[in-house]
C-alpha positions in Angstrom: 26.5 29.4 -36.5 25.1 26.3 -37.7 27.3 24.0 -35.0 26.0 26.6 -32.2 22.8 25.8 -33.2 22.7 21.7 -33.2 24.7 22.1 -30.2 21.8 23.9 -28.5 19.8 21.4 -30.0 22.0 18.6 -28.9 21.8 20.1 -25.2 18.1 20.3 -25.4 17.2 16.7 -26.7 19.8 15.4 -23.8 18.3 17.2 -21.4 14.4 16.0 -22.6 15.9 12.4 -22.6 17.0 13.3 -18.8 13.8 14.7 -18.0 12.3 11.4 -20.0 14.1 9.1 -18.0 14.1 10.3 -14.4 10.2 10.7 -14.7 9.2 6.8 -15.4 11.0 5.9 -12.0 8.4 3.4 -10.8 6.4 4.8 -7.9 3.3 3.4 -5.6 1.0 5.3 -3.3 0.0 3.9 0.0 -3.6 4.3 -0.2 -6.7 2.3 -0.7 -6.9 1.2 -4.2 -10.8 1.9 -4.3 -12.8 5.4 -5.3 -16.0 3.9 -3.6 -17.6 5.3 -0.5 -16.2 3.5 2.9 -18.8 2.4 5.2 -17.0 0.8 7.8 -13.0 0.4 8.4 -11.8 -2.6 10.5 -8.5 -3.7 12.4 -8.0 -7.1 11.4 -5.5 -9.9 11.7 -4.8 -12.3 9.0 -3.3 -15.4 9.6 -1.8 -16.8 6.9 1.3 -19.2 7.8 1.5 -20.3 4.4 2.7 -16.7 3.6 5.6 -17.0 6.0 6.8 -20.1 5.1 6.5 -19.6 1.3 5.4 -15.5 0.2 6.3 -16.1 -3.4 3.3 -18.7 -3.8 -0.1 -17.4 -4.6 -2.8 -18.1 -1.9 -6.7 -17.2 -2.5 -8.1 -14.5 0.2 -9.7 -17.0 3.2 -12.6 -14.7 5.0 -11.7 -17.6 7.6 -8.8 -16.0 8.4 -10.0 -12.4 8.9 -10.2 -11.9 12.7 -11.4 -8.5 13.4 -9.9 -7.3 16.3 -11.6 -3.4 16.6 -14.4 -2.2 14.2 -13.6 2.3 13.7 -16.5 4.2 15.3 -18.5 5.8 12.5 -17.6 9.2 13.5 -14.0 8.7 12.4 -14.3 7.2 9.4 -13.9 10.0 7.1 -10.6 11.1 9.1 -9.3 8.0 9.2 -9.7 7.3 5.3 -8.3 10.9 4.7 -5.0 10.0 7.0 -4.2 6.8 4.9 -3.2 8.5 1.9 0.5 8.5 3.8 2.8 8.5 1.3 4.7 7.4 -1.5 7.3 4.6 -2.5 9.9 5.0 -4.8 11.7 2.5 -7.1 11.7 -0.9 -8.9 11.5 -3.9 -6.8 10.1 -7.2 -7.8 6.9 -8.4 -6.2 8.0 -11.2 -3.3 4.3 -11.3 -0.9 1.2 -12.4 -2.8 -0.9 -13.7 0.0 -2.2 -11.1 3.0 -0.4 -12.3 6.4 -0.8 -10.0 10.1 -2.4 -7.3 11.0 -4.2 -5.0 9.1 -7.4 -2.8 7.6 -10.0 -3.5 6.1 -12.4 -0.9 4.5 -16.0 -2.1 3.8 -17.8 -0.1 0.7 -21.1 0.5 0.2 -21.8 -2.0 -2.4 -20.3 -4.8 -0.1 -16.8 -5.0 -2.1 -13.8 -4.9 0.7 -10.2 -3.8 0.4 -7.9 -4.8 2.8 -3.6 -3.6 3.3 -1.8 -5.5 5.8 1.8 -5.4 6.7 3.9 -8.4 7.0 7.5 -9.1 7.1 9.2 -11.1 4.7 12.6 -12.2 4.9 13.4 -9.3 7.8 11.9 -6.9 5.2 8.5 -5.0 5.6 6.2 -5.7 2.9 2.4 -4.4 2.2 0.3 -6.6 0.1 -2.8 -4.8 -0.9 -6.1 -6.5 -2.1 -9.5 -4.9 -3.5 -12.1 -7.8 -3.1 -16.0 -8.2 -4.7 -18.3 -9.0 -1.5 -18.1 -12.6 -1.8 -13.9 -12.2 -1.5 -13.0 -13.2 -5.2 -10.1 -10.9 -6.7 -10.5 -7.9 -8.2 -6.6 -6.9 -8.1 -3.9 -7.0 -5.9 -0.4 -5.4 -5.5 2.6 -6.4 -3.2 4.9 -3.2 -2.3 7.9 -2.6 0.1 7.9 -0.3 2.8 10.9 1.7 1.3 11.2 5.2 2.5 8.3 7.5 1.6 9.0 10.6 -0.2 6.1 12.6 1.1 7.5 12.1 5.0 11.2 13.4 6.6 13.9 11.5 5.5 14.3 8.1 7.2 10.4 8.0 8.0 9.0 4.8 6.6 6.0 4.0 5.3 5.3 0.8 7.5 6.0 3.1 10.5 3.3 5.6 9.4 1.4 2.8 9.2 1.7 1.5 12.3 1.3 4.8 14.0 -2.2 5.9 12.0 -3.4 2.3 13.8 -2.0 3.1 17.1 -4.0 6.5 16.7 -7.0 5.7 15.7 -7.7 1.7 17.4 -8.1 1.4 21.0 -6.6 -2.2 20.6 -3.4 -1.1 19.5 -2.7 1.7 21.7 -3.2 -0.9 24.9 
């Protein structure tokens, strides 16, 4: 009776560990990194050669560099910001972008601070390197994730795709 019982017990603690284990897989959401209200949500295009050439070194955020291409009409803001929450990557993998390079969005808050995602590829990879910014452009984090598959999407659907197709559907520039 007793070896029934740690048995059970056994079972039980292996399968907690399991449950454990499986649970604190490493996983990042595509969406903005900010709680505050959006005022404004722009395509942009960041040229950054220095991201290309060398994406494991650290370059500061140039406003320089922003070219907005398309500024959202107002009326589509709240839809748009409600669409980006598109999914959610799986895995460990080591941080290899930490500068913004190509196109991307940028959402204006009401107290001036900025975030802005943009996809760039890095090594034939696809890579999103995300950035919440005070008003004046200094740091207030950043994160650098792959576009693996997303979990919330059909299988083979990947994030960057998503992506690209929430900016095809909601900018007139990228639709042309």
């Amino acid at each position: 009776m007793r070896k029934s019982i740690n048995y059970i017990l056994g079972i039980v603690l292996l399968c907690c560990i399991v449950v454990v284990l499986v649970s604190c897989d490493a996983s990042y959401h595509l969406h903005r990194m900010s709680d505050e209200v959006v005022v404004s949500v722009e395509l942009i295009y960041y040229d950054n050669p220095e991201a290309r050439i060398n994406p494991s070194e650290a370059s500061p955020l140039d406003l320089a560099k922003v070219e907005v291409l398309e500024v959202l009409d107002t009326s589509m803001i709240d839809s748009f910001v409600e669409a980006f929450n598109i999914g959610t990557i799986g895995g460990l993998d080591r941080p290899t972008l930490f500068s913004h390079d190509g196109i991307g969005v940028r959402f204006i808050h009401e107290d001036g601070s900025f975030e802005i995602i943009t996809l760039t590829t890095v090594n034939e990879r696809e890579r999103f390197f995300m950035g919440l910014y005070e008003s004046t452009g200094n740091v207030i984090r950043t994160r650098d994730m792959a576009g693996y598959i997303s979990m919330g999407h059909s299988t083979g659907d990947r994030l960057f795709d998503r992506f690209n197709d929430l900016l095809d559907e909601y900018f007139t520039v990228r639709s042309n």
